[in-house]
C-alpha positions, 0 to 999 in steps of 0.5 A, spaced: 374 938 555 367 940 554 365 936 560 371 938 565 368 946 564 363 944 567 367 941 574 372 946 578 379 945 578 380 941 584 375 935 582 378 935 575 384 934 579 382 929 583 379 925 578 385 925 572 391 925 578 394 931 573 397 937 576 392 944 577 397 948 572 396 942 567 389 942 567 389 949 567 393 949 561 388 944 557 382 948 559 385 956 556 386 952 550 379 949 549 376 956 552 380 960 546 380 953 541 375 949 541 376 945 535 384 944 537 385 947 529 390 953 529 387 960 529 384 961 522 387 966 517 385 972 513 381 971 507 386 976 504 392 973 507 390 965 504 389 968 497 396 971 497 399 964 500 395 960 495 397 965 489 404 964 490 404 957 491 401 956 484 407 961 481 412 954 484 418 959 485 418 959 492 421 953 496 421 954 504 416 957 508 420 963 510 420 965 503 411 965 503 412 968 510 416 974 507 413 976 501 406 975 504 409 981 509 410 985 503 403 984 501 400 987 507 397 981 509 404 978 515 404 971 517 408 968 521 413 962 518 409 957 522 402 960 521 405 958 513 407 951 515 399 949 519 396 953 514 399 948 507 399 943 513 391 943 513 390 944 506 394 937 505 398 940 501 405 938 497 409 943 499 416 941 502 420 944 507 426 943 505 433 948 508 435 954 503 442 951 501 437 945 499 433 949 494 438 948 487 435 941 488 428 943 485 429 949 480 425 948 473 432 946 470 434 940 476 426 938 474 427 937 467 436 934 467 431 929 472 427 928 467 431 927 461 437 923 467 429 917 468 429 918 460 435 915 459 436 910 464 429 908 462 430 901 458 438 900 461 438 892 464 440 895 471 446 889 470 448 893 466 448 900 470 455 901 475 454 907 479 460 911 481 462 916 486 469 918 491 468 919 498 474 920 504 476 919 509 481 922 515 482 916 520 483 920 526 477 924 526 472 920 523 474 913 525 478 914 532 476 920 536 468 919 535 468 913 537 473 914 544 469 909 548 469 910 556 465 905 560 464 906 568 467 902 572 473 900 567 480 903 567 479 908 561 482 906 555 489 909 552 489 916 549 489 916 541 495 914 538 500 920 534 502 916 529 504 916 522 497 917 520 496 923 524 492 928 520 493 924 513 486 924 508 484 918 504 480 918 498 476 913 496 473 911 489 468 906 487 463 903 483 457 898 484 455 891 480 450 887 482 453 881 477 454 875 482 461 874 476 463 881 479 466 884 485 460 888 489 464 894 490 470 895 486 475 900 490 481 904 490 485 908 495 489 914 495 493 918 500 493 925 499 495 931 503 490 934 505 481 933 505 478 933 499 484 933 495 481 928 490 483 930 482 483 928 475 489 925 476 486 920 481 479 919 477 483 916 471 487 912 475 481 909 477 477 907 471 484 905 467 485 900 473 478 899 472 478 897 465 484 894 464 481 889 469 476 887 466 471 890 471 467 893 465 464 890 460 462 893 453 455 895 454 455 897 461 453 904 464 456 908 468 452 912 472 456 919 476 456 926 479 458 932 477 464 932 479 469 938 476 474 933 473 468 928 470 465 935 467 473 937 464 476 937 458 481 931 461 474 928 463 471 928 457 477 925 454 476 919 459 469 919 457 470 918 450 476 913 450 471 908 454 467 908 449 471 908 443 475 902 446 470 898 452 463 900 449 462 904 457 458 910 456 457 915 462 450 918 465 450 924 469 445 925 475 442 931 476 446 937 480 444 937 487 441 930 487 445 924 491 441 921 493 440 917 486 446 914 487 446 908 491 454 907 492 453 913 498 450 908 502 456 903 501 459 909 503 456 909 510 455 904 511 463 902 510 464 908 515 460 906 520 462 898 521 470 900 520 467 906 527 465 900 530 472 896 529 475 902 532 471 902 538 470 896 540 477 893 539 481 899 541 484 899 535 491 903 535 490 909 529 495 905 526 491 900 524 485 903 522 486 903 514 486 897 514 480 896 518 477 900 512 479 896 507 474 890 511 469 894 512 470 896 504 470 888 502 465 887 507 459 889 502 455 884 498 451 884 492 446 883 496 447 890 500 447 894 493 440 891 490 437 893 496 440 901 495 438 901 488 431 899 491 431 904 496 433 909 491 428 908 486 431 903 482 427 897 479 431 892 478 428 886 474 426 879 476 431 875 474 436 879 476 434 880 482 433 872 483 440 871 481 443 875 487 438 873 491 440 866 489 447 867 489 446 871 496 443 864 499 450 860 496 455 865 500 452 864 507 457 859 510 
């Protein structure tokens, strides 16, 4: 840029074939900031921005650019954001409804969640969660597809399964000598109207079975009906009789749960069924349940991965293995 200041606009033109307001742009800018760096702060302002990073009670940069207002040295959230940028600095811009997830008390249940599950063979571990589902708006309406030059396809379907909710609940395995996602649905009558009643349904099926085994570890959220009294007595009822105990995550932390990718991953097949086949809604709880089945022990060792989980070796190379000999 230093060179191009010395030729007029036109001959810059010409030699980079840019448009005269662009090569104008470029040059006000190298005029203005040579080092291409944003504009430096006030030393006072970057002491005040440093002083309240190493009190650790702010979470997002608009909080830094509130409070540095107060104190008579105002900065702008971007100006925030550039500055820790610069400083290579850690801090993580997340959404305010985000920021439960890293208050001292989540920071220490996550230490004490690592601790726990720290020497557990990770054959043992099955991981648990609910999710739900209403089929003709999550299944059928998102993937309405139109292509040109083809006779649009029928309208959705008002059938029986209009505006019904299905609840799913499910635990993970990564032993080949049980089922990869072991599943339950429930109709309910309205979204989210899982309850307790639901929750020990499952684990009574679950048990009687023989989907666990004594020694396993459950892993699960904190769910209103897992943290109740009717929970806790499931609880103890596991361990008592199965030798099954429970490990909670962290508030706000689902991303330790790999089950949320079977989830996804379940949703997003059984879309495209719908999509590609022009499935009736009728149809749709049943393109779920293919999709459900569809999963592999395979798919659950690489989301425990994901997360963070260390899977031993010799468990790992069994459901290799054990993935291999399925292929047909």
């Amino acid at each position: 840029r230093t060179d191009c200041l010395q030729h007029p606009i036109s001959k810059i033109v010409e030699m980079t074939g840019l448009k005269d307001r662009h090569v104008h742009k470029i040059l006000c800018r190298a005029e203005d900031n040579p080092s291409g760096r944003p504009k430096s702060l006030s030393p006072e302002c970057c002491t005040n921005l440093i002083k309240l990073q190493q009190t650790g009670q702010l979470h997002w940069d608009h909080q830094y650019s509130k409070i540095c207002t107060e104190m008579g040295t105002p900065v702008s959230r971007q100006s925030v954001s550039r500055y820790f940028h610069s400083l290579g600095s850690t801090h993580k811009k997340v959404e305010p409804k985000e920021a439960d997830k890293f208050t001292q008390d989540n920071y220490l249940r996550l230490k004490e969640f690592e601790l726990n599950m720290q020497n557990i063979d990770r054959s043992r571990v099955r991981f648990y969660d609910q999710t739900g589902t209403t089929f003709m708006t999550d299944l059928f309406c998102k993937w309405q597809r139109y292509i040109p030059g083809l006779p649009a396809p029928p309208p959705p379907s008002t059938g029986s399964t209009n505006s019904k909710h299905y609840s799913y609940f499910g635990m993970t395995s990564i032993r080949v000598d049980k089922p990869p996602l072991f599943w339950k649905m429930y109709e309910t009558t309205k979204g989210n109207s899982q309850d307790g009643d639901e929750h020990v349904d499952f684990f009574m099926a679950a048990a009687e079975s023989g989907q666990l085994d004594y020694g396993d570890v459950v892993v699960t959220d904190n769910w209103a009906p897992h943290r109740s009294a009717r929970g806790k007595e499931l609880e103890d009822y596991l361990f008592d009789y199965y030798g099954v105990c429970m490990v909670y995550l962290p508030p706000h932390r689902s991303d330790l749960n790999p089950i949320e990718h079977c989830w996804g991953r379940a949703k997003s097949y059984a879309r495209y069924l719908v999509a590609e086949h022009f499935l009736d809604a009728s149809d749709t709880r049943d393109v779920m349940e293919a999709a459900l089945n569809r999963i592999t022990h395979a798919d659950i060792l690489a989301d425990m991965q994901h997360d963070g989980y260390a899977v031993e070796e010799s468990t790992r190379v069994s459901v290799e293995s054990f993935s291999k000999r399925s292929i047909p």
